[in-house]
C-alpha positions in Angstrom: 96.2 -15.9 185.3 96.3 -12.2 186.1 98.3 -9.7 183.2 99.7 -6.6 182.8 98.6 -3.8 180.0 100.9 -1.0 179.2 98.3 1.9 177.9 99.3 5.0 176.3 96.5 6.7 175.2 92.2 7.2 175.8 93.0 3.6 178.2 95.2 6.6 180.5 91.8 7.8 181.5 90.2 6.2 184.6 86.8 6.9 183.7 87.3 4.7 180.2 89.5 2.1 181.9 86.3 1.4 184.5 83.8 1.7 182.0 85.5 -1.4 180.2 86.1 -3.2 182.3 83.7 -2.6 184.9 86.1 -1.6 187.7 88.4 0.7 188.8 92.3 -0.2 188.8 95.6 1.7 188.9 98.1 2.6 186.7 101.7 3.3 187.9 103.6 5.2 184.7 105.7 3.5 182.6 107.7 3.7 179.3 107.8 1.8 176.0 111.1 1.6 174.6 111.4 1.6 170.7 108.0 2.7 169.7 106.4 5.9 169.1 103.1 7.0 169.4 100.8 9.1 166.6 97.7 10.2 166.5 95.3 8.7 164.0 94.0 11.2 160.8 90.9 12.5 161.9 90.3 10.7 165.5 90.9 11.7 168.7 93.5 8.8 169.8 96.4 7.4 168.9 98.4 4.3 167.9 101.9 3.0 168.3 104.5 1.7 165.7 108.0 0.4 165.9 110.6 2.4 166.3 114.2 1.9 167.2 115.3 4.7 169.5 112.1 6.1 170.1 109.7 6.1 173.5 106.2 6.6 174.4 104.8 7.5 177.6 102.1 5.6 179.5 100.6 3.9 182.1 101.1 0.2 183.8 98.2 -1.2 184.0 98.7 -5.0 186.4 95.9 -7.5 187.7 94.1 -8.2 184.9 91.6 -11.1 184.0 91.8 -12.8 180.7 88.1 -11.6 181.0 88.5 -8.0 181.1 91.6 -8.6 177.9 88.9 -9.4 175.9 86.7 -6.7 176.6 89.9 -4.8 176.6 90.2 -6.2 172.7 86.7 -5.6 171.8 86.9 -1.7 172.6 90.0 -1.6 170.7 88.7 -3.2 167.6 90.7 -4.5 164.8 92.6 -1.8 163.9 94.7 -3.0 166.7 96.5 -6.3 167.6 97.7 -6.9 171.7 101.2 -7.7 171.7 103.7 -8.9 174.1 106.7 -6.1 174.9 109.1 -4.9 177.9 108.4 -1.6 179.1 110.5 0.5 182.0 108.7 1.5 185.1 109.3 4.9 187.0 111.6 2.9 189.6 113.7 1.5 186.5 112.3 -1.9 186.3 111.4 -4.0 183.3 108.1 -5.1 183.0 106.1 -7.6 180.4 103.3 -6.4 179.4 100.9 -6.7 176.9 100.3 -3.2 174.2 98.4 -2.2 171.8 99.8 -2.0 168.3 98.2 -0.7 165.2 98.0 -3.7 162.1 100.0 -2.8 159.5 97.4 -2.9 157.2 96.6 0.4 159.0 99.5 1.9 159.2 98.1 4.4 156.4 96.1 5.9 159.0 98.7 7.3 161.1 99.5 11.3 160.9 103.4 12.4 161.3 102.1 14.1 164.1 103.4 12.6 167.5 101.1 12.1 169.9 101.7 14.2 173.4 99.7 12.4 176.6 99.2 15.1 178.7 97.9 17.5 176.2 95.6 15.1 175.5 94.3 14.4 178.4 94.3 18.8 179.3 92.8 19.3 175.8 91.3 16.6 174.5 89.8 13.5 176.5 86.7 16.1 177.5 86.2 15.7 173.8 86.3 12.0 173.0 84.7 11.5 176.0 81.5 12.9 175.2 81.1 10.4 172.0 81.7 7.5 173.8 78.5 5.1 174.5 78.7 5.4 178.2 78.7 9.1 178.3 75.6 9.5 176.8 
């Protein structure tokens, strides 16, 4: 059974997507309703929590192997749990779609600053990217 993954941080970025899971595969963007999105004290990525009225931006990621979940899983670690939500697609259409959702034991963790995509990926990603395994 192939699965969708909604993504809204260093997952955005086609060169970590690939190196995961070992191919490439597009994202269309998308939107998660009632959640918003953080960065983590003293990292380079973010998390999303619950909350009512809030929206974080990302990208739709469909075709995906129970296989390449679990690698998925693996490179997010457990500070984060996959969960089942409904996200909005450019065209307006609902989606299900699995996330990634910070534990709430780590919670703590998260800074009151929101979390902005596309200065990320302008200012940032070069960044993270260099510490990553694959970059070396």
């Amino acid at each position: 059974m192939l699965d969708r993954l909604f993504c809204y941080g260093t997952l955005c970025v086609p060169d970590i997507m690939r190196h995961i899971i070992g191919r490439s595969i597009p994202g269309v963007p998308a939107v998660l309703e009632d959640y918003a999105c953080y960065t983590l004290r003293n990292e380079r990525y973010p998390a999303v929590v619950s909350a009512p009225g809030e929206s974080t931006a990302g990208l739709l990621y469909g075709g995906l192997t129970q296989k390449e979940l679990a690698l998925l899983d693996r490179y997010e670690g457990t500070e984060y749990r996959r969960q089942r939500v409904s996200v909005a697609t450019e065209e307006g259409r609902r989606a299900q779609s699995w996330v990634y959702i910070i534990r709430p034991q780590y919670s703590a963790r998260l800074s009151d600053q929101p979390f902005d995509l596309e200065d990320y990926l302008e200012t940032e990603v070069q960044e993270y990217l260099r510490g990553m395994p694959f970059r070396n």
